[in-house]
C-alpha positions as CSV (number, residue, x, y, z in Angstrom):
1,X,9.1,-23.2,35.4
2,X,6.9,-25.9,33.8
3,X,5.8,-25.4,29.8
4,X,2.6,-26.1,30.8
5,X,2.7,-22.5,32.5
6,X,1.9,-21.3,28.8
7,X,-0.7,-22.9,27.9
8,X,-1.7,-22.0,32.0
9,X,-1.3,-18.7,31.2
10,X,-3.5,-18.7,27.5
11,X,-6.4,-19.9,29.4
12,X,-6.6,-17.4,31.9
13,X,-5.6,-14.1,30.5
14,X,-8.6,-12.3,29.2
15,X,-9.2,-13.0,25.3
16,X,-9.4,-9.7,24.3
17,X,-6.5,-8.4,26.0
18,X,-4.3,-11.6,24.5
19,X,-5.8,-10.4,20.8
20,X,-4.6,-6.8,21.4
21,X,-1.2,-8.0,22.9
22,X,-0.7,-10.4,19.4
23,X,-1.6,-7.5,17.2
24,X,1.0,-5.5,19.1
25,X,3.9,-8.5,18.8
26,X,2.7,-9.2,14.9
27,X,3.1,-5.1,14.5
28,X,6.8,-5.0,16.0
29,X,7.6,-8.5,13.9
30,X,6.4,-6.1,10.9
31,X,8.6,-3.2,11.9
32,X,12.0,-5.4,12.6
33,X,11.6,-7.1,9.3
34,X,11.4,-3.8,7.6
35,X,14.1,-2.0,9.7
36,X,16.2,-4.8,8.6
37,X,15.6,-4.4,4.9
38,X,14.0,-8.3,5.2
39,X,10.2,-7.3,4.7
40,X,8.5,-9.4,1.5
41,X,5.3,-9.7,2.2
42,X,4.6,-6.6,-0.4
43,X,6.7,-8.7,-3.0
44,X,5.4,-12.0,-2.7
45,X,1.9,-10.1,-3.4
46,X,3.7,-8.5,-6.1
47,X,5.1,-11.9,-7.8
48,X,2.0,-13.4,-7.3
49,X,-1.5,-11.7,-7.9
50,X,-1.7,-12.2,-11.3
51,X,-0.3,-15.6,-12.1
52,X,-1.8,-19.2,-11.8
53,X,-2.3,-21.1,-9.0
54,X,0.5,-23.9,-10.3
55,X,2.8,-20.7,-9.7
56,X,1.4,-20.0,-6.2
57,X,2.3,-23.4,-5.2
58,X,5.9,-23.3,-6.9
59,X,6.7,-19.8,-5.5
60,X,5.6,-21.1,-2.2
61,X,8.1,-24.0,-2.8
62,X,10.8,-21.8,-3.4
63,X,10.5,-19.7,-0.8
64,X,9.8,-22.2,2.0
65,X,13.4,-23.8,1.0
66,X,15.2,-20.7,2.3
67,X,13.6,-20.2,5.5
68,X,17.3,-22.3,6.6
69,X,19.3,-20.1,9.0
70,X,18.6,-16.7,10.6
71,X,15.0,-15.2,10.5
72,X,16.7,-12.0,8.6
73,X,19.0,-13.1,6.7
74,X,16.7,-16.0,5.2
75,X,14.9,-13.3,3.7
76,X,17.2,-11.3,2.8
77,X,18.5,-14.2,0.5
78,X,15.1,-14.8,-0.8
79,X,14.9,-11.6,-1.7
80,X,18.0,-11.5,-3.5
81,X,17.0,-14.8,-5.2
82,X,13.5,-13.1,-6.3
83,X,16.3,-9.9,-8.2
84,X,18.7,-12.8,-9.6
85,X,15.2,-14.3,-11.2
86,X,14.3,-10.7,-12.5
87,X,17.5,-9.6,-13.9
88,X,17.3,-13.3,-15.5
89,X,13.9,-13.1,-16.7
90,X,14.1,-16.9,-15.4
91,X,10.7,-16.8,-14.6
92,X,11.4,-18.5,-11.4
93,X,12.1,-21.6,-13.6
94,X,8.3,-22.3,-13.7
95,X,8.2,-22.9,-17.3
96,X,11.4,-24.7,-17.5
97,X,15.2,-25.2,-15.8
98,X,18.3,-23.9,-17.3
99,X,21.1,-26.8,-18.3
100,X,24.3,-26.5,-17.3
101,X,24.4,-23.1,-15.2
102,X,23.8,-22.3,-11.9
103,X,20.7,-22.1,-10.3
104,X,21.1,-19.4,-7.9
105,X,22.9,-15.7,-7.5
106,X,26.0,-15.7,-5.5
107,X,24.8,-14.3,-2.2
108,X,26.3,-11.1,-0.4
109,X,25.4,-8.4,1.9
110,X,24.3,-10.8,3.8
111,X,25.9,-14.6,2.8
112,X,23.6,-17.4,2.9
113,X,25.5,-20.2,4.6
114,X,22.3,-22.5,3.4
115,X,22.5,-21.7,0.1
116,X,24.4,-25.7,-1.1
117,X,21.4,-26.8,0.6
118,X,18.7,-25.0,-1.7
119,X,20.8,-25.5,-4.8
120,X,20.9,-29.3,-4.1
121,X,16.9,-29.2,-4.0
122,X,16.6,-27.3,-7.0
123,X,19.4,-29.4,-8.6
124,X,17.6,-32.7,-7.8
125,X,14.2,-31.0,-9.2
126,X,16.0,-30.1,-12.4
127,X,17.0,-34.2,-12.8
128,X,14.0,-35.3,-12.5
129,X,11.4,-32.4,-14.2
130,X,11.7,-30.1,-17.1
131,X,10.2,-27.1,-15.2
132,X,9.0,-26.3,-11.2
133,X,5.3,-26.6,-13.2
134,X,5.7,-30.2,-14.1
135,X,6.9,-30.6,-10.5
136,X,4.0,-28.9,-9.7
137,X,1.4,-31.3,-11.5
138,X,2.8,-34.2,-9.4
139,X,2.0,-32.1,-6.1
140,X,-1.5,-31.7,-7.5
141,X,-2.0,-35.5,-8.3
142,X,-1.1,-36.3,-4.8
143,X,-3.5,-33.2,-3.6
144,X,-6.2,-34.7,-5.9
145,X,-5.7,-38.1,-3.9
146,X,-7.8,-37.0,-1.0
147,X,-11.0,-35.4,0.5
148,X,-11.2,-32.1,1.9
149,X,-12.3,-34.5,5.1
150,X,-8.8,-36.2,4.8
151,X,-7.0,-33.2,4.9
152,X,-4.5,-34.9,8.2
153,X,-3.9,-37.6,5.6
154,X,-3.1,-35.0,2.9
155,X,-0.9,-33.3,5.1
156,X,1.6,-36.6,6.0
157,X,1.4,-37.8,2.1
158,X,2.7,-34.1,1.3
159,X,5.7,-34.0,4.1
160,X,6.5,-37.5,3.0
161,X,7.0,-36.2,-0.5
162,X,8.9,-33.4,0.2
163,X,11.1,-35.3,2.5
164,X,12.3,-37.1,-0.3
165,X,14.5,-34.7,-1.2
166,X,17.6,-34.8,0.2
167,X,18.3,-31.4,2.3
168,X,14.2,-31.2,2.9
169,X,13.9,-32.7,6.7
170,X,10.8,-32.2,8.8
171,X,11.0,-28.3,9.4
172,X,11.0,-27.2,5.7
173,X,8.7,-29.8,4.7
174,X,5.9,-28.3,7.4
175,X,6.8,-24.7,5.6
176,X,6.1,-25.9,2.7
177,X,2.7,-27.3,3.5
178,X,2.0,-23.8,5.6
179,X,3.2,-21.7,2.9
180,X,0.2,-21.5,0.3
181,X,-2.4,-20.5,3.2
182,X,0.4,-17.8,4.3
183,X,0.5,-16.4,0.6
184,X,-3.6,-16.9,0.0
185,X,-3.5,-15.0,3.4
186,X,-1.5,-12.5,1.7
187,X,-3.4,-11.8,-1.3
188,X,-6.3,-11.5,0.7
189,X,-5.0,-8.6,3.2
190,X,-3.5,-7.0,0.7
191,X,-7.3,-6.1,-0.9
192,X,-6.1,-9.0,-3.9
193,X,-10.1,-10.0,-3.2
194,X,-11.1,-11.2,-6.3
195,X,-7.5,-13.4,-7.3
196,X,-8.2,-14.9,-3.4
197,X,-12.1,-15.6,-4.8
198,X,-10.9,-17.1,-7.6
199,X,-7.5,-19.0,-6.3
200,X,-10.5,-20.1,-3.7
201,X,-12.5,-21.7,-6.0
202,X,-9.5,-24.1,-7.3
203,X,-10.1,-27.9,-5.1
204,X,-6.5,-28.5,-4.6
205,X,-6.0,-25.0,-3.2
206,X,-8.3,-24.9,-0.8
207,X,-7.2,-28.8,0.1
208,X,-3.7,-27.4,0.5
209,X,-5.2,-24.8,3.0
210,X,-6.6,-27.6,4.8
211,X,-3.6,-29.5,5.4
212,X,-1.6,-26.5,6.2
213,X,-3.7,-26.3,9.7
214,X,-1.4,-29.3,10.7
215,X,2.0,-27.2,10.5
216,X,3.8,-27.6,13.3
217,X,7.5,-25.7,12.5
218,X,9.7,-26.4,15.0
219,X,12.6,-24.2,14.0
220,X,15.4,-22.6,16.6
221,X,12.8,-20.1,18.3
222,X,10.8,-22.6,18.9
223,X,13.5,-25.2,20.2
224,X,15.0,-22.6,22.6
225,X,11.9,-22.1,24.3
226,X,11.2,-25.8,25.0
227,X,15.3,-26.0,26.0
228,X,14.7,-23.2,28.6
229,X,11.9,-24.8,30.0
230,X,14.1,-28.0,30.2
231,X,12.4,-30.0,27.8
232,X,15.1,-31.2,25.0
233,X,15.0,-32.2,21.8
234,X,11.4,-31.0,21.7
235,X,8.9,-33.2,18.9
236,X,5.3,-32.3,17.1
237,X,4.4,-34.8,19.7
238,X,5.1,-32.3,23.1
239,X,3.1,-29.2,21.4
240,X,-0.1,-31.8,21.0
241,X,0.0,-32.9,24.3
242,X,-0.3,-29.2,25.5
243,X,-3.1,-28.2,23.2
244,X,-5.2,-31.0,24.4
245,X,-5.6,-28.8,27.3
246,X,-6.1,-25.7,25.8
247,X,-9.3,-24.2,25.9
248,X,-11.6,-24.3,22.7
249,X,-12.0,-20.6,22.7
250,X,-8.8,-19.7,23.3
251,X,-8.0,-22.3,20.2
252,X,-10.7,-20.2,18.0
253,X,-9.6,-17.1,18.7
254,X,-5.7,-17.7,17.5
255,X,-7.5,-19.9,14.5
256,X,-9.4,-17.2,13.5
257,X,-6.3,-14.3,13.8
258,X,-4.3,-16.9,11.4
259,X,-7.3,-18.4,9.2
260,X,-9.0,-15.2,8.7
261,X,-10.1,-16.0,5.2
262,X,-11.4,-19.3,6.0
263,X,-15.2,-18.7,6.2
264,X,-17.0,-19.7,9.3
265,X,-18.4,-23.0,8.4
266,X,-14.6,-24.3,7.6
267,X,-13.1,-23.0,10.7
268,X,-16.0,-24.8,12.6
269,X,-15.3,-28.1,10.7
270,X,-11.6,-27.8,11.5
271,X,-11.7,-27.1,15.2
272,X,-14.5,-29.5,16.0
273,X,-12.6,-32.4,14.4
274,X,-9.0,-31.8,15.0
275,X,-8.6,-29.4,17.8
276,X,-5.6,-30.5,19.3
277,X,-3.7,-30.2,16.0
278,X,-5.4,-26.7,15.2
279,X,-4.0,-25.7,19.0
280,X,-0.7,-27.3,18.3
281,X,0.1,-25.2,15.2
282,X,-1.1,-22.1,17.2
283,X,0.8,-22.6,20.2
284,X,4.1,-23.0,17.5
285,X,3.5,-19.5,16.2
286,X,3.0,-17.4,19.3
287,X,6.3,-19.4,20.7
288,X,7.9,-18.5,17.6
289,X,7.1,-14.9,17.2
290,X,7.6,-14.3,20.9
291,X,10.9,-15.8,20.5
292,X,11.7,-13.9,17.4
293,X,10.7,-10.2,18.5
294,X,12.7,-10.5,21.7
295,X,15.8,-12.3,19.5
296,X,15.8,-9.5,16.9
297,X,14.1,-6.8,19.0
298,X,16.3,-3.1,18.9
299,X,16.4,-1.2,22.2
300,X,14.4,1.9,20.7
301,X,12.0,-1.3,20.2
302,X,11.6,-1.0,24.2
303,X,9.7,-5.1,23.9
304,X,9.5,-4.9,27.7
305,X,6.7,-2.6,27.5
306,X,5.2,-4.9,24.6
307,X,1.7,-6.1,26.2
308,X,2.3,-9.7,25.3
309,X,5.7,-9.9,27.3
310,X,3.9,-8.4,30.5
311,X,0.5,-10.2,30.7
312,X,2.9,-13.2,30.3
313,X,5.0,-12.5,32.6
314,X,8.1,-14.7,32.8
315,X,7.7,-17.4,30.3
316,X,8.9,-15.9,27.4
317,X,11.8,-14.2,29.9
């Protein structure tokens, strides 16, 4: 079976069946995080509504770092990162780093194998900045930099200055350029309407939005599919080539399930000028939540009788 059987298979299967079927799979990704105690969307929310958008963007930092590992237990570390922070009264280390001491809780119930790797971030952070805000005000020079219309240059100046940091390689670099538009997302579901106006309204913000429609995450979900379908080692470069033949409403649709709170104008300037990069990203997070849902999936789950997994038969098999 060929990869191009997906994107085959996207065109042809009736739009509003495909929308239902994602609802279902984004439903039973809900349920497994919160059977497995890893849910955070309520806390980000939580840690997040009423503080500036400098803290968006460093929350989002933080978080993106420890998507290393397992799905589950990456949040689960998160989340015991986010009660170390409370208990601390740290404040995240937004307004400034502690000296000498560590920088994160000792993880347990589950252990985070990754956690040398975010301490070595933080730790390089703390050598170079007094807090994650002054951090911050060099992300927003570089956001300041460029247009909205430049947004694909935004986006490569931003993974280039992530990837600085040692233990920061391409995949958590794309998170973190994804992350703000997942917690503006967020804020908006969860009826936060007027912070989302006003978090809106900021230039960088809505820049960093932009750029985020160019993350393409390949993490192991992602990598396994490719593998099955014999295709190794897979780049950014391989999910492009299928979106170019994706079809433009098919690309709006699973724009619009993800970009919800862009307004129709912006959605219309993204697709029109960078459609293959809007299909690339989309094609990444069906591919990954497919993946994830049969990966993590409980038998009382029953995924076989998921609508997605039918109507696509066996690609995702």
């Amino acid at each position: 079976m060929s990869v191009n059987e997906l994107v085959d298979f996207l065109n042809k299967v009736d739009l509003k069946s495909l929308n239902a079927s994602l609802n279902e799979l984004e439903d039973t990704t809900h349920k497994i995080f919160l059977r497995t105690g890893s849910e955070l969307d309520e806390v980000f929310v939580h840690e997040t509504r009423s503080e500036s958008a400098e803290f968006l963007i460093w929350f989002s930092f933080l978080r993106s770092n420890f998507l290393r590992g397992k799905d589950i237990i990456s949040n689960k570390a998160f989340k015991q990162f986010i009660d170390f922070c409370i208990r601390s009264k740290n404040g995240y280390y937004f307004q400034g780093f502690p000296k000498g001491c560590d920088l994160l809780p000792r993880f347990n119930k589950p252990k985070f194998r990754n956690a040398l790797a975010v301490e070595e971030v933080l730790g390089q952070l703390r050598e170079k900045y007094a807090s994650g805000n002054e951090y911050v005000a060099k992300i927003r020079k570089i956001v300041e930099n460029y247009e909205i219309e430049e947004s694909h240059r935004l986006y490569l100046a931003l993974i280039s200055e992530f990837m600085e940091l040692k233990h920061i390689a391409r995949k958590i670099a794309n998170a973190i350029v994804g992350e703000v538009s997942y917690q503006m997302r967020l804020l908006k579901e969860y009826g936060e309407q007027e912070r989302f106006n006003a978090l809106s309204r900021e230039t960088y913000i809505r820049s960093l939005m932009f750029a985020s429609c160019f993350n393409v995450m390949i993490d192991t979900h992602v990598r396994n599919f490719f593998e099955k379908h014999h295709v190794k080692n897979v780049e950014q470069s391989v999910l492009l080539l299928l979106a170019r033949d994706m079809k433009p409403e098919v690309v709006e649709l699973l724009f619009k399930r993800s970009y919800s709170w862009l307004n129709e104008s912006d959605r219309s300037f993204v697709l029109g000028k960078y459609h293959d990069y809007v299909g690339a990203n989309m094609l990444e997070k069906i591919i990954w939540e497919a993946g994830f849902v049969r990966k993590n999936s409980s038998k009382d789950e029953q995924i076989g009788d998921l609508a997605f997994y039918k109507l696509s038969g066996d690609i995702f098999s």
